[in-house]
PDB file of N, CA, C, O and CB in Angstrom:
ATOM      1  N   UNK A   1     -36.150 -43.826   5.981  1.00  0.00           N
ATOM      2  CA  UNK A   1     -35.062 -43.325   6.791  1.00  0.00           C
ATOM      3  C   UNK A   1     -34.035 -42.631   5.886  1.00  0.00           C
ATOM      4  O   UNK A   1     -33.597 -43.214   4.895  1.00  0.00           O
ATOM      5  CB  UNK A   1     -34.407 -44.473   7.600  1.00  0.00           C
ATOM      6  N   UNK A   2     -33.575 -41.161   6.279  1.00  0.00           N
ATOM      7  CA  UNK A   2     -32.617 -40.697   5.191  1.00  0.00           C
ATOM      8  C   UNK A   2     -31.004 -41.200   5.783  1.00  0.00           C
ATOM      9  O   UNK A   2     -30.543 -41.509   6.882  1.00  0.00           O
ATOM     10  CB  UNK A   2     -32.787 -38.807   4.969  1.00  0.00           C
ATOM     11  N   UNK A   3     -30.497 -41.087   4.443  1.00  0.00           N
ATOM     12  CA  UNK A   3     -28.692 -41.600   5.175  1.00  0.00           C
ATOM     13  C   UNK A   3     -27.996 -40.919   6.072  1.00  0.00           C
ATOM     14  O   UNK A   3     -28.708 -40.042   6.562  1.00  0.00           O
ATOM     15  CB  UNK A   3     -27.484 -41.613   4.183  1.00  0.00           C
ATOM     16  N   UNK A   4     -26.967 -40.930   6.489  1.00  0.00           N
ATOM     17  CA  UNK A   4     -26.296 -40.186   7.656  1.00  0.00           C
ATOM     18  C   UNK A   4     -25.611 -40.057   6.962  1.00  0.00           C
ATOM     19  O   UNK A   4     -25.441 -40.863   6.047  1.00  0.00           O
ATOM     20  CB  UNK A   4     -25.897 -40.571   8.942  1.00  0.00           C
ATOM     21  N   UNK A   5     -24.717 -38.639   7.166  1.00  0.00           N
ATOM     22  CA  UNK A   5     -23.402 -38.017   6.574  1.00  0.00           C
ATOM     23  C   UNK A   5     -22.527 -38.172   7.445  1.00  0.00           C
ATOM     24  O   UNK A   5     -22.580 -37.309   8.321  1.00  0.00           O
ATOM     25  CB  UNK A   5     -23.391 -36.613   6.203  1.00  0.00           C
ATOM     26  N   UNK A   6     -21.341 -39.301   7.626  1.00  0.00           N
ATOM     27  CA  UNK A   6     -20.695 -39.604   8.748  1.00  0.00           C
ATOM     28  C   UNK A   6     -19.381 -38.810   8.462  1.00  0.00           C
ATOM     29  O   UNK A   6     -18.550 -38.750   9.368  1.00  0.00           O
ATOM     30  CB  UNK A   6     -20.568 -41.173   9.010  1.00  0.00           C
ATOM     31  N   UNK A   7     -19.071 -38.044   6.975  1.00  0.00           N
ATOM     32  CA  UNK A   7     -17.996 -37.772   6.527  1.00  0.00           C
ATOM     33  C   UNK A   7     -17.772 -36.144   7.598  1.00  0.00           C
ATOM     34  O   UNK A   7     -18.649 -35.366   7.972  1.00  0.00           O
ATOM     35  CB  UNK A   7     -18.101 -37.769   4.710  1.00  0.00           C
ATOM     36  N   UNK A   8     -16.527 -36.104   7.797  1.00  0.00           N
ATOM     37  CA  UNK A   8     -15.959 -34.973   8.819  1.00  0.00           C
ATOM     38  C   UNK A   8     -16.438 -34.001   7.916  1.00  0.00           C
ATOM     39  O   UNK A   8     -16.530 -34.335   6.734  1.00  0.00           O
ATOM     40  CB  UNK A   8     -14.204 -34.870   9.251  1.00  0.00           C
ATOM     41  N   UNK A   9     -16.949 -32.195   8.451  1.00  0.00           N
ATOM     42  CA  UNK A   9     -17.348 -31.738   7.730  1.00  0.00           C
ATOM     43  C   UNK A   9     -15.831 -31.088   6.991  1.00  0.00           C
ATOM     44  O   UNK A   9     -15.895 -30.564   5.879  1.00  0.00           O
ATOM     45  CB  UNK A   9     -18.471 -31.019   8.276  1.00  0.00           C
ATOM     46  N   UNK A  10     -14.687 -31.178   7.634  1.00  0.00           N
ATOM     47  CA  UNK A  10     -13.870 -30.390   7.190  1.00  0.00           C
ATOM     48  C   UNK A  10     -13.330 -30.886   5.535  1.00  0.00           C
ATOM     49  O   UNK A  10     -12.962 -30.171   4.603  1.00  0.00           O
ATOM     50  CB  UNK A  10     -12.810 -30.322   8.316  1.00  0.00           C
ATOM     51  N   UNK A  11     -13.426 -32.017   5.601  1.00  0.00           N
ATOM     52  CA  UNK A  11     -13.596 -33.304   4.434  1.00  0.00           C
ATOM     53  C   UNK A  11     -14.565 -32.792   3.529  1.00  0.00           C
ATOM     54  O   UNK A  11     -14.210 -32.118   2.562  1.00  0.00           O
ATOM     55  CB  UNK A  11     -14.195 -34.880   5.037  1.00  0.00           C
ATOM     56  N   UNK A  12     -15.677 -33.035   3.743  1.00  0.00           N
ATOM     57  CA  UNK A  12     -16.680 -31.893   2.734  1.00  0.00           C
ATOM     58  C   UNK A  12     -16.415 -31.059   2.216  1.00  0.00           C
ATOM     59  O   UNK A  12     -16.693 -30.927   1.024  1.00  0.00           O
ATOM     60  CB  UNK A  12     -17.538 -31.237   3.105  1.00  0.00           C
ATOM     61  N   UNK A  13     -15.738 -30.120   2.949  1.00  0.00           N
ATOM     62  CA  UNK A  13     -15.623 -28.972   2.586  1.00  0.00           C
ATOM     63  C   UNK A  13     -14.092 -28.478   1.232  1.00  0.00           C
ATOM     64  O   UNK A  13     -13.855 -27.697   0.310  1.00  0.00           O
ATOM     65  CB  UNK A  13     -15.585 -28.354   4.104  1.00  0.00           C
ATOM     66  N   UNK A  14     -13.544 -29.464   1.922  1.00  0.00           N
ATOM     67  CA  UNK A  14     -12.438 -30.031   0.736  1.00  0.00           C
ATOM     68  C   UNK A  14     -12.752 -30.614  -0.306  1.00  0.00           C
ATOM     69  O   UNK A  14     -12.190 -30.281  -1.349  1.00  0.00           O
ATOM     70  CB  UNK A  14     -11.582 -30.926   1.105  1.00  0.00           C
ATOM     71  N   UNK A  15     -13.579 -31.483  -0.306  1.00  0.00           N
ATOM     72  CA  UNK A  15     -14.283 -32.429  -1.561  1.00  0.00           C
ATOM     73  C   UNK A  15     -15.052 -30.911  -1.837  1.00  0.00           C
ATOM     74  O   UNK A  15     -13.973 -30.325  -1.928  1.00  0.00           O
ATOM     75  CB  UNK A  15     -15.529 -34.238  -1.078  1.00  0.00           C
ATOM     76  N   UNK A  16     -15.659 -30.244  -1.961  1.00  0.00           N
ATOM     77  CA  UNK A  16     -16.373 -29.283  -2.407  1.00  0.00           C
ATOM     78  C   UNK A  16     -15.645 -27.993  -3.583  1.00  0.00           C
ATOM     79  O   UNK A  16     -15.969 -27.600  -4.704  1.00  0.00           O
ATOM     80  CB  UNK A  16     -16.849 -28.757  -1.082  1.00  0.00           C
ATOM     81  N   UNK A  17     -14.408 -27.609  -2.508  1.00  0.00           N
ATOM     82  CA  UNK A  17     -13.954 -26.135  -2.721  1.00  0.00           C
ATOM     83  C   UNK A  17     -12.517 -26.343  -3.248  1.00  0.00           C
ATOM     84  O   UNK A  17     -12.043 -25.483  -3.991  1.00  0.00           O
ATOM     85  CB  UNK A  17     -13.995 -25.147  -1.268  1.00  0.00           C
ATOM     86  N   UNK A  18     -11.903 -27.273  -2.959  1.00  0.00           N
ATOM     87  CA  UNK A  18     -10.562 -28.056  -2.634  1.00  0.00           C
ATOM     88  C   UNK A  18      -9.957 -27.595  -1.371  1.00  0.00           C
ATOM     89  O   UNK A  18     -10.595 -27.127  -0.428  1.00  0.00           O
ATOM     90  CB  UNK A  18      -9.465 -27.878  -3.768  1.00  0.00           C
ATOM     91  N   UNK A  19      -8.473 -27.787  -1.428  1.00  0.00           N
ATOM     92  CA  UNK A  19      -7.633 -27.207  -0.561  1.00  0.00           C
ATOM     93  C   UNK A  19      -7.924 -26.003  -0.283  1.00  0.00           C
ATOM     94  O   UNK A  19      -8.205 -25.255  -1.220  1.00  0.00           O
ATOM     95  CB  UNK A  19      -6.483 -27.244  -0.907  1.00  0.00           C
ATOM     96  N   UNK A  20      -7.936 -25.421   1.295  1.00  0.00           N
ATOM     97  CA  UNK A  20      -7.803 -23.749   1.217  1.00  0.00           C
ATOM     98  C   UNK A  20      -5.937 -23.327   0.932  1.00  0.00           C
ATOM     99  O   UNK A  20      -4.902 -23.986   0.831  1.00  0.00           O
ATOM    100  CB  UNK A  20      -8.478 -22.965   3.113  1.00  0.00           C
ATOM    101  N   UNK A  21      -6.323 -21.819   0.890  1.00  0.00           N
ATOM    102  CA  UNK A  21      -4.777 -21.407   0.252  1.00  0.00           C
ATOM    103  C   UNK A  21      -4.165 -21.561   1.280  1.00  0.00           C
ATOM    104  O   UNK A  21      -4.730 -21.541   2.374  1.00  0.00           O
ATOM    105  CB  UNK A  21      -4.418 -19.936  -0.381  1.00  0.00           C
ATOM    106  N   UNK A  22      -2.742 -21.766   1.111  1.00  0.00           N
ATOM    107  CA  UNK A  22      -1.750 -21.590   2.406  1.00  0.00           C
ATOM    108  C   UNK A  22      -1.935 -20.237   2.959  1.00  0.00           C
ATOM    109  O   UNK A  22      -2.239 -19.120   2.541  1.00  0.00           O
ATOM    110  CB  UNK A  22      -0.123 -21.762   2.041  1.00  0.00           C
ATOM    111  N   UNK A  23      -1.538 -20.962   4.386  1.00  0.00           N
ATOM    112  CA  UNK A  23      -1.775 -19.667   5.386  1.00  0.00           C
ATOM    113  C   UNK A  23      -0.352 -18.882   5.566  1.00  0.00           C
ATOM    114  O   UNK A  23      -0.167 -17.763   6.043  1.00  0.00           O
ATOM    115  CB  UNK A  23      -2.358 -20.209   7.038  1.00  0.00           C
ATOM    116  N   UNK A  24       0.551 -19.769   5.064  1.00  0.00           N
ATOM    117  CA  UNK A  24       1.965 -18.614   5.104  1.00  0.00           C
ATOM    118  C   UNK A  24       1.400 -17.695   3.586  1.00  0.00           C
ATOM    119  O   UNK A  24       0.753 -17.965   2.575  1.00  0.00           O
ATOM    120  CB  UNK A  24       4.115 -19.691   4.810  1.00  0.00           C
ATOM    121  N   UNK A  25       2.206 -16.301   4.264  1.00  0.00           N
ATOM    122  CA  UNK A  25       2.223 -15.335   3.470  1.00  0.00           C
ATOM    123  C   UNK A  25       3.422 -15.375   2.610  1.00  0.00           C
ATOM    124  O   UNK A  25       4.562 -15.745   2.889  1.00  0.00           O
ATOM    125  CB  UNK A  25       2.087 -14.217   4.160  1.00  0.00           C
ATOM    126  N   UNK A  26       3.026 -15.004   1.714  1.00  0.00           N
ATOM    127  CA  UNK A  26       3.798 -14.731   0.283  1.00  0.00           C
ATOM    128  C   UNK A  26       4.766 -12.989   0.097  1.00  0.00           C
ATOM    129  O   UNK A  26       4.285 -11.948  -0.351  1.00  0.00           O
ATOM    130  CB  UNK A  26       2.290 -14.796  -1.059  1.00  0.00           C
ATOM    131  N   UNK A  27       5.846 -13.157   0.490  1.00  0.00           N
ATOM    132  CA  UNK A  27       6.274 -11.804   0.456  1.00  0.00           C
ATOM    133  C   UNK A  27       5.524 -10.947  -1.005  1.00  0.00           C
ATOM    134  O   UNK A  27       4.934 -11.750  -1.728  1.00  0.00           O
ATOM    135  CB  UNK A  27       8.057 -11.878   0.423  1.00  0.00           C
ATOM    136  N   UNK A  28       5.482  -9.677  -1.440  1.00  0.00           N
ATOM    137  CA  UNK A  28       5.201  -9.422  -2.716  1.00  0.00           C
ATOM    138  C   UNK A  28       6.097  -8.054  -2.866  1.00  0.00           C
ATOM    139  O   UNK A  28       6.429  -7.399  -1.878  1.00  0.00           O
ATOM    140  CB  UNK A  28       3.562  -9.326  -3.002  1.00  0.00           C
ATOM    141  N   UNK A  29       6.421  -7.727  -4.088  1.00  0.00           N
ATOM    142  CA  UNK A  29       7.050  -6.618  -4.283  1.00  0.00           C
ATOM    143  C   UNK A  29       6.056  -5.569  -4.370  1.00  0.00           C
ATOM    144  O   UNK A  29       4.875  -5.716  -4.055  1.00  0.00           O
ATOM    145  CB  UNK A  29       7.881  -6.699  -5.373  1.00  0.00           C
ATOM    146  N   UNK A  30       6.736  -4.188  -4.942  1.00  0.00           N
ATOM    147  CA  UNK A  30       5.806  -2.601  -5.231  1.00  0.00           C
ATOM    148  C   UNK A  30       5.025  -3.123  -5.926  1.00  0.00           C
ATOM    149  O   UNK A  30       3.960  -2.786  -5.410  1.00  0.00           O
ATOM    150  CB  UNK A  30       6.431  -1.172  -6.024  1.00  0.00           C
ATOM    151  N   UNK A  31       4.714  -3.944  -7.058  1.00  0.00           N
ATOM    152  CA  UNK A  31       3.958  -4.528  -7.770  1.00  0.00           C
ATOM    153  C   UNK A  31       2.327  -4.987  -7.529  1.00  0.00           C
ATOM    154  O   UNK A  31       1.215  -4.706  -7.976  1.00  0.00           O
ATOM    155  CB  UNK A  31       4.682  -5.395  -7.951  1.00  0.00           C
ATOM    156  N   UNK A  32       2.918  -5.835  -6.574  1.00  0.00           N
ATOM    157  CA  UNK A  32       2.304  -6.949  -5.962  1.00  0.00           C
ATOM    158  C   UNK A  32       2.919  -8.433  -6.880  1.00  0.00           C
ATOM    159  O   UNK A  32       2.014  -9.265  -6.936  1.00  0.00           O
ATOM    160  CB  UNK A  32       0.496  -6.671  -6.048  1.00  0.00           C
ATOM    161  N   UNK A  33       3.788  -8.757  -7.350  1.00  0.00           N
ATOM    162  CA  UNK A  33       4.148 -10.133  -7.853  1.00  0.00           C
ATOM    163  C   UNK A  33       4.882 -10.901  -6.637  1.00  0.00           C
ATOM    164  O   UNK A  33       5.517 -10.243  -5.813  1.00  0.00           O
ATOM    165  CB  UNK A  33       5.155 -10.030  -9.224  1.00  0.00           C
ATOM    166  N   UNK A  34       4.816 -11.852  -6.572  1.00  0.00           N
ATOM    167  CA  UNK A  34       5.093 -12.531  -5.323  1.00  0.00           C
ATOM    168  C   UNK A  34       6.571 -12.743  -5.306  1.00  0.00           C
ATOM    169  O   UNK A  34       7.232 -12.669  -6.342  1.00  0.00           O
ATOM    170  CB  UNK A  34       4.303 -13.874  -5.174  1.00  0.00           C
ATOM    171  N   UNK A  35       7.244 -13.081  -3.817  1.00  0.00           N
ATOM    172  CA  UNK A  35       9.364 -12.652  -4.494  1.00  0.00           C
ATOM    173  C   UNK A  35       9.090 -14.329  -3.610  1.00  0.00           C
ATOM    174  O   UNK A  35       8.481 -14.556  -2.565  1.00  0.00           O
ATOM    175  CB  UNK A  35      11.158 -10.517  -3.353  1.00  0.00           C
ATOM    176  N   UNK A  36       9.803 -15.249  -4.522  1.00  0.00           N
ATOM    177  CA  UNK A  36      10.282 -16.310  -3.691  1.00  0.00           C
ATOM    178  C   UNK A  36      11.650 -16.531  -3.763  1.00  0.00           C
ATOM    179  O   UNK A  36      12.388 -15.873  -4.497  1.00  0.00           O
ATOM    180  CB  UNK A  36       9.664 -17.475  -3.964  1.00  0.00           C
ATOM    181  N   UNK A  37      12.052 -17.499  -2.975  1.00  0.00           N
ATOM    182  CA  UNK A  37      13.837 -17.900  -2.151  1.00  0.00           C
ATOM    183  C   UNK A  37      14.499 -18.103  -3.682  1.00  0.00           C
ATOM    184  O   UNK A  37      14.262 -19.001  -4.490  1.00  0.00           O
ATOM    185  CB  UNK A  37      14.039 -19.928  -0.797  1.00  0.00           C
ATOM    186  N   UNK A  38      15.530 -16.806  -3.814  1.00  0.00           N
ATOM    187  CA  UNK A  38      16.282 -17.145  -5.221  1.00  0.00           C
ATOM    188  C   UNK A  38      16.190 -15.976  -6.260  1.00  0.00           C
ATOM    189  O   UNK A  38      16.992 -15.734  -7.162  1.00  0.00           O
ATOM    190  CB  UNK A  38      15.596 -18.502  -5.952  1.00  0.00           C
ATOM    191  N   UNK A  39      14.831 -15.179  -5.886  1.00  0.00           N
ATOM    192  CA  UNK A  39      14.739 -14.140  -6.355  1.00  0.00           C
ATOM    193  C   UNK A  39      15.303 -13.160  -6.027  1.00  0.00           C
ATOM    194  O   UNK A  39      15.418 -12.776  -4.863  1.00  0.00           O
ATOM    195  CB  UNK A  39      13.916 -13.943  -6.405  1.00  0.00           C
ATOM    196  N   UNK A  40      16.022 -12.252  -7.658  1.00  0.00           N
ATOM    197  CA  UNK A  40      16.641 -11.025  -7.458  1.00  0.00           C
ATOM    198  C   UNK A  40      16.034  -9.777  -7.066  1.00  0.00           C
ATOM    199  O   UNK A  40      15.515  -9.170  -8.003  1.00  0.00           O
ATOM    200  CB  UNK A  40      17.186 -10.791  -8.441  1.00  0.00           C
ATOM    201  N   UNK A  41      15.926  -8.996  -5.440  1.00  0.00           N
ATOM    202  CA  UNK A  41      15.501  -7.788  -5.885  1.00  0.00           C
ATOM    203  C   UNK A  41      16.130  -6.877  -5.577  1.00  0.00           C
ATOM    204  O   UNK A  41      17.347  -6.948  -5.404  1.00  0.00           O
ATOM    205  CB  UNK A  41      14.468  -7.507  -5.636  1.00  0.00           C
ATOM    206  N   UNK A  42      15.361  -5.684  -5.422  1.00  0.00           N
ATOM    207  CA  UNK A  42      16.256  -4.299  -5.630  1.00  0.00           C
ATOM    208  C   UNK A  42      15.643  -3.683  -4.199  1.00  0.00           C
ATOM    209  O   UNK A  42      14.486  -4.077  -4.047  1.00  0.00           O
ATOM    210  CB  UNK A  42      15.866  -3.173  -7.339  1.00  0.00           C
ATOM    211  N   UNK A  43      16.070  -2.886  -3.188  1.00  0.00           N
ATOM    212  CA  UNK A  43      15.530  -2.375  -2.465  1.00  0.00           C
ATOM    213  C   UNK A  43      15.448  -0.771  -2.349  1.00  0.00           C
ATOM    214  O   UNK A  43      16.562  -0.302  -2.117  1.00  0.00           O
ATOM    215  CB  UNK A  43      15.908  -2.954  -1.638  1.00  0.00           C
ATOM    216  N   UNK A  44      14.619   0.019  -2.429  1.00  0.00           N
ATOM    217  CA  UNK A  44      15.077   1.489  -2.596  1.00  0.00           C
ATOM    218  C   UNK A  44      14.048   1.839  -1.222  1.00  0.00           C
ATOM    219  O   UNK A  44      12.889   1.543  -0.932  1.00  0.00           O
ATOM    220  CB  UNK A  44      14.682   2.402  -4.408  1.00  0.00           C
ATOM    221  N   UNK A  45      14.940   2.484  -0.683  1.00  0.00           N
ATOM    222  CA  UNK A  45      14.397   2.879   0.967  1.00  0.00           C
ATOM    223  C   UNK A  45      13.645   1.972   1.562  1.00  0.00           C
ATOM    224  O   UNK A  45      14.303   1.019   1.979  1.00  0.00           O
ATOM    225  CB  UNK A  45      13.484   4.128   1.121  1.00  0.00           C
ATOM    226  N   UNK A  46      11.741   1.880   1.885  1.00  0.00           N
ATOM    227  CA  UNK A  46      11.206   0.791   2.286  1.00  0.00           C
ATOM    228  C   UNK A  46      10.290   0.120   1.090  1.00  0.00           C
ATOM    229  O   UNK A  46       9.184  -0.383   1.293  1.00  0.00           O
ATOM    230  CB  UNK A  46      10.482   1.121   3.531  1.00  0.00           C
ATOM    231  N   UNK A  47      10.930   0.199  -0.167  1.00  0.00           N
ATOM    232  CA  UNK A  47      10.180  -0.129  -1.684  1.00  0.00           C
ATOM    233  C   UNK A  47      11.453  -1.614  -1.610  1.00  0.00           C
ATOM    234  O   UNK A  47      12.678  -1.536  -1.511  1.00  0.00           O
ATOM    235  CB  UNK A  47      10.394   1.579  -3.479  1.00  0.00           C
ATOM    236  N   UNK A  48      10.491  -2.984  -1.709  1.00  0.00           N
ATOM    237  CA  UNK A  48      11.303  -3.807  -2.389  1.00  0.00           C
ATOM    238  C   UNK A  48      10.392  -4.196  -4.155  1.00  0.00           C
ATOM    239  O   UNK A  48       9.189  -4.103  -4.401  1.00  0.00           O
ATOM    240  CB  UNK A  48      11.562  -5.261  -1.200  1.00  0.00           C
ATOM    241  N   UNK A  49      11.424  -4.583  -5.000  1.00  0.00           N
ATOM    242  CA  UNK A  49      11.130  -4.250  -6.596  1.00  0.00           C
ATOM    243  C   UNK A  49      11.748  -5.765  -6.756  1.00  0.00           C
ATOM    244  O   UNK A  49      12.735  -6.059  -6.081  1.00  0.00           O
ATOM    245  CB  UNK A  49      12.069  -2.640  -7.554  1.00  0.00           C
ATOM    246  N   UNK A  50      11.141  -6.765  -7.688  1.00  0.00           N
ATOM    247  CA  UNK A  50      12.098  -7.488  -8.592  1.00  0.00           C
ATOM    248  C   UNK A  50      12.611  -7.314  -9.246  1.00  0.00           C
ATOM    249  O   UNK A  50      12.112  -6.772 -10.232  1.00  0.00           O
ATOM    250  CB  UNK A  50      11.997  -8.087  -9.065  1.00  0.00           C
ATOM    251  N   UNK A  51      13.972  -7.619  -9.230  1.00  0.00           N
ATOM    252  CA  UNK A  51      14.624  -6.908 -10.617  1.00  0.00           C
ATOM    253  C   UNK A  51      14.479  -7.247 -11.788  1.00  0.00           C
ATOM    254  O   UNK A  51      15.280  -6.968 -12.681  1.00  0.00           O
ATOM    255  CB  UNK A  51      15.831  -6.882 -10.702  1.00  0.00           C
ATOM    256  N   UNK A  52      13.312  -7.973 -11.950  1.00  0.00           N
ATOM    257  CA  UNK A  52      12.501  -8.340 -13.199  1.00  0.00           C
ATOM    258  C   UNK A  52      12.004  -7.186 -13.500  1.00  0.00           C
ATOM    259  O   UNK A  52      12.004  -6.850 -14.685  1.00  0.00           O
ATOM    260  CB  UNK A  52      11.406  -9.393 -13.093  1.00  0.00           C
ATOM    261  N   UNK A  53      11.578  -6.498 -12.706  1.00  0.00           N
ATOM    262  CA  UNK A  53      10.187  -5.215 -12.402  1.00  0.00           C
ATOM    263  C   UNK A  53      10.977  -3.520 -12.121  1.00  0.00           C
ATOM    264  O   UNK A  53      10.456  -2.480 -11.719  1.00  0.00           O
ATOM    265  CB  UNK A  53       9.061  -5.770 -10.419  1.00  0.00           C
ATOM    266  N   UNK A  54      12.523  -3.842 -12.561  1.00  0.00           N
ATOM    267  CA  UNK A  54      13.006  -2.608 -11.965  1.00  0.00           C
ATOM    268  C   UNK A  54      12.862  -1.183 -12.746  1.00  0.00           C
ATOM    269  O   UNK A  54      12.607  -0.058 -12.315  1.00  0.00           O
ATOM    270  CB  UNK A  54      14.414  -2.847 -11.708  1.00  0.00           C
ATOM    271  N   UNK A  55      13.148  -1.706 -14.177  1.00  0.00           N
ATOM    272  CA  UNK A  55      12.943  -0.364 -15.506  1.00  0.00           C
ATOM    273  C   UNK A  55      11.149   0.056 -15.220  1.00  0.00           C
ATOM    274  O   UNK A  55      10.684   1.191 -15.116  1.00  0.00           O
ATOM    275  CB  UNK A  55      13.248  -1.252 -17.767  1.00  0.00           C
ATOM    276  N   UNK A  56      10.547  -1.010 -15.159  1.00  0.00           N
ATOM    277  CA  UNK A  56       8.919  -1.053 -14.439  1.00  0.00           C
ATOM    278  C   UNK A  56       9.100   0.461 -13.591  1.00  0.00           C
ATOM    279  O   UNK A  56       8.796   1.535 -14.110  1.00  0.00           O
ATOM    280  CB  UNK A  56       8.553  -2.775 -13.056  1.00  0.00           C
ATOM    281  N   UNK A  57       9.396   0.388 -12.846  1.00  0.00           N
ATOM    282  CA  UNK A  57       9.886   1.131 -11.546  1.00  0.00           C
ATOM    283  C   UNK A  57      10.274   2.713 -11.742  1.00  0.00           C
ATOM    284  O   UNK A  57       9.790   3.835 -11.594  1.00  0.00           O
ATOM    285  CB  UNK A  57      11.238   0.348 -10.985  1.00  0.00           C
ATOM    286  N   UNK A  58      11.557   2.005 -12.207  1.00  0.00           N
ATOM    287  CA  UNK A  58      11.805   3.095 -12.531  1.00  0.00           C
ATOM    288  C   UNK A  58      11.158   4.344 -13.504  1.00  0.00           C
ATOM    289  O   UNK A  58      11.528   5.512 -13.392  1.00  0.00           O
ATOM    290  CB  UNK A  58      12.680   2.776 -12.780  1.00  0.00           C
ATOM    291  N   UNK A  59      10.233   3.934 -14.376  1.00  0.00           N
ATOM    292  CA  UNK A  59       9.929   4.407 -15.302  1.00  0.00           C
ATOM    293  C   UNK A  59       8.528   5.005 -14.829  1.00  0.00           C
ATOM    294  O   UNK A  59       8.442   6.190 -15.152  1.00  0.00           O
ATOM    295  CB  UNK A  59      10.061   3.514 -16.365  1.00  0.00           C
ATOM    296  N   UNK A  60       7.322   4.489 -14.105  1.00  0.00           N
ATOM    297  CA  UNK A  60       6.694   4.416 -13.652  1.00  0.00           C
ATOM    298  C   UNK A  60       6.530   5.517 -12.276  1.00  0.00           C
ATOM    299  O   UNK A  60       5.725   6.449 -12.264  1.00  0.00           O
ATOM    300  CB  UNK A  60       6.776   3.319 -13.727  1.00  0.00           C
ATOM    301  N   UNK A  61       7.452   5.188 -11.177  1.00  0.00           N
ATOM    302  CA  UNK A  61       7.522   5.706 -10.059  1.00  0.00           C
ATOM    303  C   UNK A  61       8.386   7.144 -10.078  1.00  0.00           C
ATOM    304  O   UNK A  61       8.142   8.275  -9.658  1.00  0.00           O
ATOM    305  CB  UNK A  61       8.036   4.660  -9.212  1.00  0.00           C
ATOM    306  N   UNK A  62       9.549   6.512 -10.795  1.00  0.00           N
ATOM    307  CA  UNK A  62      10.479   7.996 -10.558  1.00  0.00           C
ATOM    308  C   UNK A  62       9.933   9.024 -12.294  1.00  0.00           C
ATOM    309  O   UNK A  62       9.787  10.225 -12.524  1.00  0.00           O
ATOM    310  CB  UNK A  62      12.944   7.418 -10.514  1.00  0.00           C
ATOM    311  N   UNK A  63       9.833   8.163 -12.879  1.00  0.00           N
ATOM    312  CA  UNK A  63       9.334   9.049 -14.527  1.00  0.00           C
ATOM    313  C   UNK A  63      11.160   8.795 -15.308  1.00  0.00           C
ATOM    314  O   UNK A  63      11.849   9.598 -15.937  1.00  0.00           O
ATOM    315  CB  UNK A  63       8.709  11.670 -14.172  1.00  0.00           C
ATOM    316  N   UNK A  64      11.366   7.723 -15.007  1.00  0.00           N
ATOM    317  CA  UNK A  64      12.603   7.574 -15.947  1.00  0.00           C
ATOM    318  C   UNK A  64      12.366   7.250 -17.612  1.00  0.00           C
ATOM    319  O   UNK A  64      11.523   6.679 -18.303  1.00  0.00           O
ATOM    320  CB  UNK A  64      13.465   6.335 -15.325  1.00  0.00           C
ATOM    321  N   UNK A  65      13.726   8.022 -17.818  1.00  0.00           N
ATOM    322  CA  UNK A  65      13.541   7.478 -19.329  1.00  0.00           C
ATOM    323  C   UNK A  65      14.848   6.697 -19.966  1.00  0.00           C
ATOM    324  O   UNK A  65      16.061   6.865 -19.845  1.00  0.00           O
ATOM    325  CB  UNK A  65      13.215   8.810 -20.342  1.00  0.00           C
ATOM    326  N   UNK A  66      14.246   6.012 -20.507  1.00  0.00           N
ATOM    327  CA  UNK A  66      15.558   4.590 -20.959  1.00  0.00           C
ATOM    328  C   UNK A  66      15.480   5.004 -22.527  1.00  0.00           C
ATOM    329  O   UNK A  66      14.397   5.119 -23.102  1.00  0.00           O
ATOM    330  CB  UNK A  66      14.938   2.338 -20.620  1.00  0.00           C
ATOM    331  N   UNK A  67      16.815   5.232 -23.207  1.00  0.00           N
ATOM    332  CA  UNK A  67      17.211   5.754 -24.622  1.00  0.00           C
ATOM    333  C   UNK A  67      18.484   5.342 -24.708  1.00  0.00           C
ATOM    334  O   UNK A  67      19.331   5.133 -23.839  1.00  0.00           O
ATOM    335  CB  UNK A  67      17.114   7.303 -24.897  1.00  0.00           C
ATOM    336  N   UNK A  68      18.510   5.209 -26.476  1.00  0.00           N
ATOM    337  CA  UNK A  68      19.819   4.921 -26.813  1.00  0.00           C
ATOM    338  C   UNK A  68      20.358   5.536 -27.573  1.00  0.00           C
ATOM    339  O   UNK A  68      19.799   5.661 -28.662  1.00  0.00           O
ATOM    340  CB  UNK A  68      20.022   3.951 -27.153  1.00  0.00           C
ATOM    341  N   UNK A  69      21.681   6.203 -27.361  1.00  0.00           N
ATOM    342  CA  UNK A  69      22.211   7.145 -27.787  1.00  0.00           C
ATOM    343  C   UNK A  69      23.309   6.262 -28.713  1.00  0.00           C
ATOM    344  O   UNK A  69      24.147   6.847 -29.401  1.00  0.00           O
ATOM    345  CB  UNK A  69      22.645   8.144 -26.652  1.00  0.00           C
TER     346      UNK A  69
END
């Protein structure tokens, strides 16, 4: 006689893969880096930027140049 698998499959499937990812969404900037509660950003029209990521940005998107005179 083989054993019975009495365990829920959703249980399995956790013991297997682990947790699935959360289903809330993660805001993300132009980047894609994720902005959580506390984070500084910058908004330019419908572009949100971290302002971790802004010289990024700027340099990148518009063709800025950062110098020291």
């Amino acid at each position: 006689m083989l054993p019975v698998n009495l365990e829920h499959p959703v249980i399995t499937k956790i013991r297997r893969y682990g947790y699935p990812e959360s289903e809330r969404a993660v805001p993300k900037d132009y980047f894609g880096d994720p902005i959580f509660p506390g984070d500084s950003i910058v908004r330019f029209d419908d572009e949100i930027i971290l302002e971790e990521n802004l010289r990024r940005y700027l340099t990148e998107v518009w063709g800025a140049e950062f110098t020291v005179i």
